[in-house]
C-alpha positions in Angstrom: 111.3 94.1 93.1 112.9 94.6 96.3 115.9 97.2 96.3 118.7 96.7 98.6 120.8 99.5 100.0 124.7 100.0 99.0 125.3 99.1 102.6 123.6 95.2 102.2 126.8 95.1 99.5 129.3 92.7 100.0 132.0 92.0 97.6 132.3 88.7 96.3 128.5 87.6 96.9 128.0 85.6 93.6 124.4 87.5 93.8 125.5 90.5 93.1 128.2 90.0 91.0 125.6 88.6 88.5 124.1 90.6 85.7 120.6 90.3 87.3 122.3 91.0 90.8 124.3 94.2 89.3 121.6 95.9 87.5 118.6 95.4 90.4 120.9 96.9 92.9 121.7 99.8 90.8 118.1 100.2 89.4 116.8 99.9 93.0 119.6 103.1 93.5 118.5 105.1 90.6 115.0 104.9 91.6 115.2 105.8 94.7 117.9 108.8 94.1 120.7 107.4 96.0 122.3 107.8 92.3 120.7 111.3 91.2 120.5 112.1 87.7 123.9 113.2 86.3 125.9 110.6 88.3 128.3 109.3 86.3 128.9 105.5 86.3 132.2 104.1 85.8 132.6 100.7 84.5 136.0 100.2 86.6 134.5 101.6 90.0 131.5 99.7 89.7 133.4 96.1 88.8 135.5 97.4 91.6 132.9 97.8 94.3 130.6 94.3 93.5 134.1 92.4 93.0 133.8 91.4 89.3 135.1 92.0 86.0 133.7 95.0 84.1 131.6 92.5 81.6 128.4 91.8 83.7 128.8 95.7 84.7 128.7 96.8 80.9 125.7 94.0 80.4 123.9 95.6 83.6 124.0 99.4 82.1 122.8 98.5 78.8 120.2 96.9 80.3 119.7 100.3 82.3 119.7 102.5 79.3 117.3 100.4 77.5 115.2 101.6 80.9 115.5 105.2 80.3 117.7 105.3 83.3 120.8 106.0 82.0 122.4 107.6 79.3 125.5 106.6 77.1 127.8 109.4 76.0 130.5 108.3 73.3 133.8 109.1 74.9 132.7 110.6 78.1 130.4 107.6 79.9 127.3 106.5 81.6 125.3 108.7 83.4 121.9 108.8 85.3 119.8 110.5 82.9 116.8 112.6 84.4 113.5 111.7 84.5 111.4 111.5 81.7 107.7 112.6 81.6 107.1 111.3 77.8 108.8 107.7 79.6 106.5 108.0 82.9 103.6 108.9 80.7 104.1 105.6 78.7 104.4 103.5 81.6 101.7 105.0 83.5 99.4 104.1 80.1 100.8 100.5 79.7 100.4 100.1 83.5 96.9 101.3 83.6 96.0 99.2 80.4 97.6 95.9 82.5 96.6 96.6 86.1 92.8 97.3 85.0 92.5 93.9 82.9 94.4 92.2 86.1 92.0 93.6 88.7 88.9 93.0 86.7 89.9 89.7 86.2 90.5 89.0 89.9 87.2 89.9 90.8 85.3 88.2 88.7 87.4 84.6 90.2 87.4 86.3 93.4 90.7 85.1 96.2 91.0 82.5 98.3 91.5 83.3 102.2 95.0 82.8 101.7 95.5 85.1 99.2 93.4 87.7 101.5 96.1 87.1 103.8 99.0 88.7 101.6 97.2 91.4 100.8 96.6 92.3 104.3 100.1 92.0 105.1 101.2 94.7 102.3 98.4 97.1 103.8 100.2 96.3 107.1 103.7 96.6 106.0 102.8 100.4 104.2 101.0 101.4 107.2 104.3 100.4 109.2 106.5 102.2 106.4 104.7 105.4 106.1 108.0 107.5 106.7 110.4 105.4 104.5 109.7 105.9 101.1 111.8 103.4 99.8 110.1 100.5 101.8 106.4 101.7 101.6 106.9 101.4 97.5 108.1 98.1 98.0 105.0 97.0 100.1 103.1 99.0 96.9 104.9 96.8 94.5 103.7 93.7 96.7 100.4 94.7 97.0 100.1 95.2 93.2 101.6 92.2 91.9 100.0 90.0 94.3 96.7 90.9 92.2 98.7 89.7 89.3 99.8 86.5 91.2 96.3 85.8 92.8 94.3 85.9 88.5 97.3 83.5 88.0 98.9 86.7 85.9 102.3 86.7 87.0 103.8 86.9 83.3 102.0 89.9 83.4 103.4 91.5 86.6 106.9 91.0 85.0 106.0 93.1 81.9 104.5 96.0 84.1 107.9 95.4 86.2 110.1 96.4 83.1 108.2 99.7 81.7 107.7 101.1 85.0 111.4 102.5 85.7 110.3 106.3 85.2 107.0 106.2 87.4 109.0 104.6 90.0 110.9 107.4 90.4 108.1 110.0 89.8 106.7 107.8 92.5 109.2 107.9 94.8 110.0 111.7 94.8 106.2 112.0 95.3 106.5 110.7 99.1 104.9 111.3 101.6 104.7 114.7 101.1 103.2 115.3 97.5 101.1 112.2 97.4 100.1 111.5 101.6 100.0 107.8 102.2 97.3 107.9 103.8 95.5 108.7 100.7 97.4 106.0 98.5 96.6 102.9 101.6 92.7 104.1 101.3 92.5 103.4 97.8 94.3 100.1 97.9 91.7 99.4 100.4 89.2 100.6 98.1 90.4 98.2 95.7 90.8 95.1 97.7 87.1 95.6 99.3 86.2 95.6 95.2 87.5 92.5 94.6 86.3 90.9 97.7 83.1 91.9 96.8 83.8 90.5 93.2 82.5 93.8 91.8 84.9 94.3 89.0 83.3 97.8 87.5 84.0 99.2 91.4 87.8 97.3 91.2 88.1 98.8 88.0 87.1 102.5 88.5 89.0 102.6 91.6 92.2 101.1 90.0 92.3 104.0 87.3 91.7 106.3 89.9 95.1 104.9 91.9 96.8 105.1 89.0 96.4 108.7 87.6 98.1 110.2 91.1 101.3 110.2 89.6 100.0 112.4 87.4 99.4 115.2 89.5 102.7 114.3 91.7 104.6 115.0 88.5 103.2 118.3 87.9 104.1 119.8 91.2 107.5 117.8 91.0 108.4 119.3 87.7 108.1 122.7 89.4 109.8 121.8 92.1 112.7 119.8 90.8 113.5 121.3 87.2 117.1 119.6 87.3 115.9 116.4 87.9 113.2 116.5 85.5 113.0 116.6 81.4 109.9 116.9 79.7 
């Protein structure tokens, strides 16, 4: 998922006055702590600023509480909730679980040239975005779901996609300066070299390895960030 800033916002684009539109744009916000936990979110404002009526709003939130992301407090509103270890945990397992099966699977078919190609210009597009967190995870996102795409897996992508909230934003905090870059492009080169190789035990191991970083990022963030962070 690509997230847009609040200044690509226009009122009246029948994009974003969709549900889908609505609830990407404020996701993409949340994640990336333009919205900080504790932020309220007003149903009027927000109908007010994509240029809609406060249905598709109310439809967008409960799809972001059903997330984690928010929280709904009976007579007082919507607010960012903070980020949940127990909900990053999760997603980090059902992630692992998905990713591991995806990249075994793509080299033991191995990719096509073309496929080659995309991959390559995700490791270019992070090594470009190396001091823009909010651009270098969505070259990560592309570079993961492009394993998904290239095993003909892309139902699969969309479930990883939709547990993922909290680890995006454990993610996210974590750059560049908890997890380097550096580190994180190395081990998607790792990978890719794996399944060009079509050595799916190597693809594997290396995948779980990528994967358990966040765990160590959340550590040092939880120390760091108590307010923003709830076990």
């Amino acid at each position: 998922m690509a997230y847009r800033t609040a200044s690509t916002l226009v009122a009246g684009d029948p994009e974003l006055q969709s549900v889908r539109g609505i609830y990407a744009q404020l996701r993409g916000e949340i994640v990336t702590l333009q919205l900080a936990p504790g932020a309220k979110l007003s149903e009027n404002e927000l109908a007010a600023r994509f240029g809609t009526s406060r249905a598709p709003v109310r439809e967008a939130l409960i799809r972001l509480a059903e997330e984690g992301l928010i929280t709904v407090r009976p007579q007082r509103g919507s607010f960012v909730s903070r980020i949940s270890l127990k909900a990053m945990e999760r997603a980090r397992f059902t992630r692992e679980a998905l990713e591991v099966a995806i990249v075994r699977r793509a080299a033991e078919i191995g990719i096509t040239p073309a496929w080659l190609k995309q991959f390559e210009k995700a490791l270019a597009g992070q090594r470009e975005a190396e001091a823009d967190p909010a651009s270098f995870t969505d070259y990560d996102d592309q570079f993961h779901r492009t394993f998904a795409e290239a095993a003909g897996l892309e139902g699969v992508w969309s479930t990883i996609e939709r547990e993922k909230a909290q680890f995006d934003r454990i993610r996210f905090l974590s750059l560049p300066r908890v997890t380097p870059v550096d580190v994180l492009i190395d081990q998607h080169r790792a990978i890719l070299d794996a399944v060009v190789h079509k050595d799916p035990v190597a693809a594997e191991a290396m995948m779980r390895q990528h994967l358990s970083e966040v765990l160590t990022a959340a550590d040092r963030i939880k120390a760091e960030h108590p307010d923003l962070v709830q076990p």
